[in-house]
N, C-alpha and C positions, 0 to 999 in steps of 0.2 A: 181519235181524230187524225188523217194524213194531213201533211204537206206536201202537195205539188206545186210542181216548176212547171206555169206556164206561160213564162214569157224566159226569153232568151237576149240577148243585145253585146255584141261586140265592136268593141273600137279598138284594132291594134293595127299597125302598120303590114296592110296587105290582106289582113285579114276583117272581115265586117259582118260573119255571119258564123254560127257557130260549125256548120259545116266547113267552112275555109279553114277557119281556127285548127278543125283536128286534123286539117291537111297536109298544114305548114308544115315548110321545113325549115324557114327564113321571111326575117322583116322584107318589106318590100314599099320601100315610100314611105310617107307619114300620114294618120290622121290627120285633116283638113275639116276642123269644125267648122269652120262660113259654110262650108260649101256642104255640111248637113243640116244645121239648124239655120242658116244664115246670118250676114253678118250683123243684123242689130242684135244689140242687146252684149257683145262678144269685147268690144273697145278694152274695157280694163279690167275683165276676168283672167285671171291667172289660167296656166295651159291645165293643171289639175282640174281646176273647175269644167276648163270648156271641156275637154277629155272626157269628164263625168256627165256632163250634159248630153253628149253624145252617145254615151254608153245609154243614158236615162230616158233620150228619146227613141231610141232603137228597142229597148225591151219595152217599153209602155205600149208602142208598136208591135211589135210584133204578140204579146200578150191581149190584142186589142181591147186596150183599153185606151188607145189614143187615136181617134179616127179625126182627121181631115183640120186638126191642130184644138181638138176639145177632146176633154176629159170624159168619158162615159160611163163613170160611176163614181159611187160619193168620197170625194176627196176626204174627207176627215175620214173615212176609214182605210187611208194607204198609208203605211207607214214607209218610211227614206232611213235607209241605213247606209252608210258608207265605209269602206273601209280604207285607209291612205297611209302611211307612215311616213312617207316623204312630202306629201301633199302641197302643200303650199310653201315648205321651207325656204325654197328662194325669196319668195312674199318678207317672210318674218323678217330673214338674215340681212337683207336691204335693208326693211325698215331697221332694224336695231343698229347697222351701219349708219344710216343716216343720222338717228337720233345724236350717238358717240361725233360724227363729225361736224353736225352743224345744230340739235337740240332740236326739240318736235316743231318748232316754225320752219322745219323744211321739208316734215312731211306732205305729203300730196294726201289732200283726202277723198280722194278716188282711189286711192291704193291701200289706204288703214284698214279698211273693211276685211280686204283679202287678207289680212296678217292674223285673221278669228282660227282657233284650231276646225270650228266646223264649217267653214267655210261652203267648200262642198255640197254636202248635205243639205244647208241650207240654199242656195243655191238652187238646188235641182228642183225642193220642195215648194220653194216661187215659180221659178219657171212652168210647170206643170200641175200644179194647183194642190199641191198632193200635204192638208195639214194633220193626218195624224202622227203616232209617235215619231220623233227625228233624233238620231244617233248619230253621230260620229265613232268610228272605231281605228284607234292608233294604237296598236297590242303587240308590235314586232310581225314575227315571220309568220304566227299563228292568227292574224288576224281578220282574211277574210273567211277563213271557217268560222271564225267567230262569230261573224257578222251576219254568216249565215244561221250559227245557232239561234244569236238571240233574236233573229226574225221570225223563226218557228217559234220562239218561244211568245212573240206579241202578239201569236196570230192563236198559239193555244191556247193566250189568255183572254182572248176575247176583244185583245184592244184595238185589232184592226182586223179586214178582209183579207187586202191584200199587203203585203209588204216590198218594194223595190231593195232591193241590194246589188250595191255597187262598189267593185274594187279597183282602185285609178291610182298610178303612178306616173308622175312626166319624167320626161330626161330630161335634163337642162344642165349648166355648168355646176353650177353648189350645189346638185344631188350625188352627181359625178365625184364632184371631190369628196362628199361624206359616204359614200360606198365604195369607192374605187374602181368604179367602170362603170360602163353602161348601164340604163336601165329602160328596163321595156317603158317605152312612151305611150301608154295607152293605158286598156282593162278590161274588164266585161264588166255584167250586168246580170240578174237575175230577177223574175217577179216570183214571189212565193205567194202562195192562197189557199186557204181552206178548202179541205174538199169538198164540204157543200159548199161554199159558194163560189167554187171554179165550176162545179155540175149544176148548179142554176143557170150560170149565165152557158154554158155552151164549150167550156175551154176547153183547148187543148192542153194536155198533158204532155208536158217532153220528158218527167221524171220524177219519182218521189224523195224527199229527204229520210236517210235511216238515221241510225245513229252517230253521237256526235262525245266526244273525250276530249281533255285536257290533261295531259300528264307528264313524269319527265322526260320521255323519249321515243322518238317514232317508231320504233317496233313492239315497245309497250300501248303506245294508240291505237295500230296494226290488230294486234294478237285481241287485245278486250273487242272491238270492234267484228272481228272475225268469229271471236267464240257467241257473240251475240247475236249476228245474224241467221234468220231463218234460212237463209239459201247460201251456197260457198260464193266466196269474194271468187271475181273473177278477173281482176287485174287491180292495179291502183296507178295515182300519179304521184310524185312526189319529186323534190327539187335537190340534185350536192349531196349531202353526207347523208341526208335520207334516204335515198334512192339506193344506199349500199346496206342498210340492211334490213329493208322489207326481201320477201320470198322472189327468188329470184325465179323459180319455177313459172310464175305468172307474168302477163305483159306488163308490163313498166313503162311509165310515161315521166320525161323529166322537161317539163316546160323550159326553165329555166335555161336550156341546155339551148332555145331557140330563142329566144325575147331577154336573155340576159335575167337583173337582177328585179323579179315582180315585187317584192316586197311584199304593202298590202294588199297588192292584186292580186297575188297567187292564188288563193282558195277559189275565186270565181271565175278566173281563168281557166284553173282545173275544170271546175265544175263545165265549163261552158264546151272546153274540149269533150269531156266524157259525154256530153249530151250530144253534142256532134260527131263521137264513135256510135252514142244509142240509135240517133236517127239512122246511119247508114250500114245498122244491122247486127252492132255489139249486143249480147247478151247477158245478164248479168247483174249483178250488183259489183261496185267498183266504190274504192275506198282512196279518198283524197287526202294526202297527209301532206301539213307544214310545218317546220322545225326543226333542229335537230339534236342531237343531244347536247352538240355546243351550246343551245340556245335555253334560254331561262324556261321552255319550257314548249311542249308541242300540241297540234291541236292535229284534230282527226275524225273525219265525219265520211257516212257509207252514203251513196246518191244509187237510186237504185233507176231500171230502167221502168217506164212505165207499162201497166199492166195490158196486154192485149186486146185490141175491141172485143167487144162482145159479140156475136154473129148475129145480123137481122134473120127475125124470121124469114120463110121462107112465104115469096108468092101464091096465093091459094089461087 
């Protein structure tokens, strides 16, 4: 059984399409969620959330499966995976401020909700109607490859059709101080689907998932990766200390090096850009790594480009 990617969704400042994404060279403005989803519903969502709602309305879209604000196939079989490590922090670090200076009769409970680690996730999975399996994933540097694994993996097991995955980090002041500098305010999106049931319904294809590792260091995620694929890797992305010892003979992509620190986004970011090198004519399968070997541990998955149409017969 494949997995293809076909739906796409990006929310990063200046960029909102995954061809923009692989253009960039620099943030430009900020996401402005009112002015995609509008503003109901937006009052006391954390900027992680509304970020992901964004990211979530844009791939649903463009995967159509979201046509004219309904859902058009059976919700209990979409799964929401999310991936965040800084996600709602600011949410928590308040409340648990508040509690120490004034005890829980000063919490707001319009605000408790967002202090949940799945915040997010669930979130999206209301907004959109979408009730099959729902993840949260908060795993460090290696997490939205992760997120992309186990969504192949809910879809190999039969538990869903489709699967949504979404990597979202905000900047705000307490992310800032817990990383020490900026961090990209946004994230992408991806839909994963079976391939029969993206070839019932009609989809496009922007790409397949290949293989996918966990191990202790990006050049060992690299190398197993490369000896296991069918065709030669023909570039990779990767972020900081990783970028210095994949092969430097091939092109290198270091996101991080544009949007600052992605955290949980990184994997789908990656991903969202190599789909936006495939559309405008990269060939190739290309290998996404996050981690590094300072890091407890790395993750590493091959996105290949999708296979070329078939040629219609010819007119008799």
């Amino acid at each position: 059984m494949s997995i293809f990617v076909t739906g796409v969704g990006v929310a990063l400042p200046g960029a909102d399409t995954a061809a923009a994404l692989a253009a960039a060279v620099s943030p430009v403005g900020s996401v402005d969620p009112a002015a995609v989803l509008g503003k109901k519903g937006l009052r006391y969502k954390d900027r992680a959330t509304q970020l992901g709602l964004v990211a979530g309305l844009r791939v649903l879209t463009d995967a159509g499966l979201w046509r004219d604000g309904v859902l058009n196939v059976d919700g209990n079989r979409v799964a929401v995976l999310v991936s965040s490590n800084l996600g709602n922090v600011d949410t928590a670090c308040r409340v648990a401020r508040t509690i120490a200076d004034e005890g829980t009769r000063g919490l707001s409970p319009m605000d408790t909700p967002n202090a949940s680690s799945n915040i997010i996730a669930s979130e999206v999975a209301i907004r959109f109607g979408l009730h099959g399996p729902n993840l949260m994933v908060c795993n460090g540097p290696g997490s939205g490859l992760d997120a992309l694994r186990w969504g192949a993996a809910l879809l190999r097991s039969g538990r869903a059709d489709q699967a949504v995955v979404i990597g979202v980090e905000p900047d705000n002041e307490i992310v800032r101080e817990l990383v020490g500098g900026p961090v990209a305010d946004g994230g992408a999106a991806l839909v994963l689907e079976r391939s029969e049931a993206a070839e019932a319904r009609g989809a496009t294809v922007h790409a397949e998932i290949g293989g996918h590792v966990r191990v202790a260091g990006p050049a060992a995620g690299y190398e197993r990766l490369a000896a296991g694929e069918p065709a030669p890797l023909t570039g990779w992305f990767a972020s900081g200390a990783a970028a210095e010892v994949l092969p430097a003979e091939l092109p290198g992509h270091d996101l991080s090096a544009i949007w600052g620190e992605l955290s949980g986004a990184l994997g789908l970011v990656q991903a969202a850009a190599a789909i936006g090198g495939f559309a405008a004519g990269a060939r190739g399968p290309v290998c996404l790594v996050a981690g590094s070997d300072d890091d407890d541990g790395s993750a590493a998955l091959v996105l290949r480009p999708p296979a070329p149409a078939a040629p219609r017969p010819a007119a008799v």
